[in-house]
Phi, psi and omega in degrees: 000317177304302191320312210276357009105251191314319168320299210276316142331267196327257220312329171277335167323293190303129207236135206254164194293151180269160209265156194272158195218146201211143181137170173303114131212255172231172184192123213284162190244136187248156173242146192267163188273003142327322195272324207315352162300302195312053176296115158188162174284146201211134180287169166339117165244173175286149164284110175271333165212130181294151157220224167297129170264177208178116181264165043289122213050267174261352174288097170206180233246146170209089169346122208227103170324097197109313224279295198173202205223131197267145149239140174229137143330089188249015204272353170230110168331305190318327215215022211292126189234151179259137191253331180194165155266160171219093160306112144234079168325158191024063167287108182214023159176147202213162190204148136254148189224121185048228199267355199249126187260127172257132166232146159281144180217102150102251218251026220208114187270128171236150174245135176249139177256101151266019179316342189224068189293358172284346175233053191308180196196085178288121167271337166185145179254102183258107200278101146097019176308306173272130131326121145300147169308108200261349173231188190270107179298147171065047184210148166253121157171214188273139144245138192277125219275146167320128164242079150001332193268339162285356156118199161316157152266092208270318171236162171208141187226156176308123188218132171291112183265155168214128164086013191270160198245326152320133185168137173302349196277135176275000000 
């Protein structure tokens, strides 16, 4: 009777695979961790999806998730012109302080001297700073789970999944 008992303990115990999922969802764009250097100014582009901002002075900065920081021209409310990208790959949150823009880029926080934005200047790399995000924000559903070895994540776009073991739904 114990045994049968114990049998059955063990056995309720064991956690079992969660089961595969198939269907619209998302499936992440990897940037390799080589390019993750590439900080630099770039002209003006469209915003393709908006994020965090940052006023200073006549400035101001509008985050593009992965990609890099929109900079604008605010000295006529009215009229607001855009003057450069700040390319920073894998990019998911940024702060100023003076001339120096600090971000996260992957696991990796850099600092930038923007004292010149037409010529930004990465000045220092703090190496494994961050977790990175593993899924997609601000979204539910089924996801094609990170694989680290394909390098960042910059993005993630709508995809017909088959077999993904990953997902936000409880």
């Amino acid at each position: 009777m114990y045994f049968f008992l114990l049998a059955l303990v063990l056995v309720a115990c064991v956690k079992q695979p969660a089961p595969l999922l198939s269907g619209m969802g998302k499936k992440p764009i990897y940037l390799s961790l080589d390019a993750l250097d590439n900080i630099a100014n770039l002209p003006p582009r469209d915003v393709e999806s908006s994020g965090s901002i940052f006023l200073l002075d006549t400035l101001f900065f509008l985050m593009e998730q992965g990609q890099g920081i929109h900079v604008f021209s605010v000295s006529d409310p009215e009229n607001p012109t855009a003057l450069t990208f700040l390319q920073i790959p894998a990019i998911s949150a940024y702060t100023i302080n003076g001339n120096r823009l600090f971000a996260n880029c992957w696991r990796d926080l850099v600092t930038i001297d923007i004292s010149n934005l037409y010529a930004i200047q990465s000045i220092d790399r703090q190496e494994g700073v961050f977790d990175p995000l593993l899924f997609p924000p601000l979204f539910n559903g089924i996801f094609e789970c990170v694989d680290e070895t394909k390098g960042a994540v910059v993005k993630w776009e709508d995809a017909a999944l088959e077999n993904v073991a990953c997902s936000t739904i409880n």
